[in-house]
C-alpha positions in Angstrom: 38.9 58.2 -29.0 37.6 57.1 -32.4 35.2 54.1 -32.6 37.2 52.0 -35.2 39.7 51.5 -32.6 37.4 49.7 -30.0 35.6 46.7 -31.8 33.3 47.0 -28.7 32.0 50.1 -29.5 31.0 49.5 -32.7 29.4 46.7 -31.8 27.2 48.6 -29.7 26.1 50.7 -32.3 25.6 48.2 -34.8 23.4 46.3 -32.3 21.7 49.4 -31.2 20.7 50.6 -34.7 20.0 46.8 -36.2 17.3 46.4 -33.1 15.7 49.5 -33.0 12.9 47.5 -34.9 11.9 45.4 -31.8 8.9 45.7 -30.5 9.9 47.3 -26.8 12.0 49.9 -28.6 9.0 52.1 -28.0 9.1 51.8 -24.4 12.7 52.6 -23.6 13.3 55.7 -26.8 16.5 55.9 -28.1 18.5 57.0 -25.3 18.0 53.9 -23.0 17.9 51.5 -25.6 21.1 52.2 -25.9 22.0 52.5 -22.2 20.6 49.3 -22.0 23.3 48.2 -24.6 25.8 49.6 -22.0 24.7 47.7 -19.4 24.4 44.5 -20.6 28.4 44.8 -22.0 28.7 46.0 -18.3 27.0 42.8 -17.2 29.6 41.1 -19.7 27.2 39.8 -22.7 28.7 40.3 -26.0 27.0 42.2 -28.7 24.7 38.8 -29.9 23.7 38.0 -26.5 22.8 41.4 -26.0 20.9 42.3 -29.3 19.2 38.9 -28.3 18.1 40.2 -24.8 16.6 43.6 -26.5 15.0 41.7 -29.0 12.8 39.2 -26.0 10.5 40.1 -23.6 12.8 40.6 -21.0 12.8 44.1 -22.6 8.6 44.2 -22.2 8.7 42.7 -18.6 11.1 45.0 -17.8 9.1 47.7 -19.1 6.0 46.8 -17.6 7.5 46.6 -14.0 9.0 49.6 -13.8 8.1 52.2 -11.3 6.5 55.0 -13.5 4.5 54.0 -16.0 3.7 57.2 -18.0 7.4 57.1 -18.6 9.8 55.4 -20.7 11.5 52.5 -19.4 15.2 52.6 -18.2 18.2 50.4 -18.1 17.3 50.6 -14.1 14.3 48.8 -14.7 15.7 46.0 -17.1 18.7 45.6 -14.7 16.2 45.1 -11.9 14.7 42.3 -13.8 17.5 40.7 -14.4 19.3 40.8 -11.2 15.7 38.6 -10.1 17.2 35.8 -12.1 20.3 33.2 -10.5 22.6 33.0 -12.7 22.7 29.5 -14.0 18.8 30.3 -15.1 19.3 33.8 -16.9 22.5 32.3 -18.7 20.3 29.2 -19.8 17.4 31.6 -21.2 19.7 34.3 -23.0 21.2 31.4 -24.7 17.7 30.2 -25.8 17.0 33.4 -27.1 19.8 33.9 -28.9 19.2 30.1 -30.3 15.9 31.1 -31.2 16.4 34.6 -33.0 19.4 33.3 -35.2 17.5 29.7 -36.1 16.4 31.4 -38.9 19.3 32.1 -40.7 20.2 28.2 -40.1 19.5 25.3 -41.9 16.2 23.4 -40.5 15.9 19.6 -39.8 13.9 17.7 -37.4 16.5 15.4 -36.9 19.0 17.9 -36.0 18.2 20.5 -33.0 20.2 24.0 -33.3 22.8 24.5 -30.0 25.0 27.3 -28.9 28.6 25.6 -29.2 30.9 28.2 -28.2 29.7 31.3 -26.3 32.3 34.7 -25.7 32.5 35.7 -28.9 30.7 38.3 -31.3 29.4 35.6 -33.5 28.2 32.0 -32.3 29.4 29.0 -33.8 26.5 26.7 -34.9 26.7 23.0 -35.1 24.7 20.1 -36.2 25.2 16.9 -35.6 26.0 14.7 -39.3 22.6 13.6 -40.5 22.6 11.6 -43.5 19.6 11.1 -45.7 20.5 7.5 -45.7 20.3 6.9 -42.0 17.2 5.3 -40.4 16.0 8.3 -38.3 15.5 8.8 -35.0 11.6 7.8 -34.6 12.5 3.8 -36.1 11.3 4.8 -39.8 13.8 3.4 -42.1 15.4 6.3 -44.2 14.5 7.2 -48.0 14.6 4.3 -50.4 
């Protein structure tokens, strides 16, 4: 079964390698970071939703609850922490985070808040709403003259 014929799986490694930088990497080691990978596909997040959960401090609180300290963290423990969540409340915060870790790469403007548009996909699709230097903005100040 080779990897180029299941998008999925390359996926994972991509994300797996590209957050390996993250700052609860050194809780979980290589092994369950990536089992962690697996079980958030399991839990049916796509590769950005997932490389956004590694990257917050779910990872951290996860890590901090789990049952033996003196070892590293498992996908046990994250999946216990997010299980804790209701649905409607963990779906609202992954798409925060992932919000908040590509803003970045986005352009910036007060006047025009980043949002998820379409989710289910490897890549979001950013939009802003059509801000024209020209138009009055949003706090009554008349626009550039």
């Amino acid at each position: 079964m080779s990897a180029q014929n299941h998008p999925q799986l390359v996926a994972w490694s991509l994300e797996v390698t590209a957050t390996a930088d993250a700052y609860s990497y050194r809780y979980y080691g290589a092994k369950a970071w990536s089992a962690c990978f697996a079980l958030l596909f399991k839990r049916g997040y796509n590769s950005t939703e997932a490389s956004a959960i590694m990257r917050s401090k779910l990872t951290r609180l996860a890590a901090d609850g789990r049952y033996t300290p003196d070892d590293h963290a498992t996908p046990a423990d994250l999946d216990r922490l997010l299980t804790q969540f209701d649905a409607p409340a963990l779906r609202a915060l992954v798409d925060d985070y992932v919000v908040g870790i590509n803003a970045g790469d986005l352009p910036t403007s007060p006047q025009a808040p980043t949002r998820a548009r379409r989710r289910g996909t490897l890549r979001l699709v950013y939009s802003r709403p059509d801000v024209s230097q020209d138009a009055p903005r949003a706090t009554g100040e008349a626009g550039p003259s």
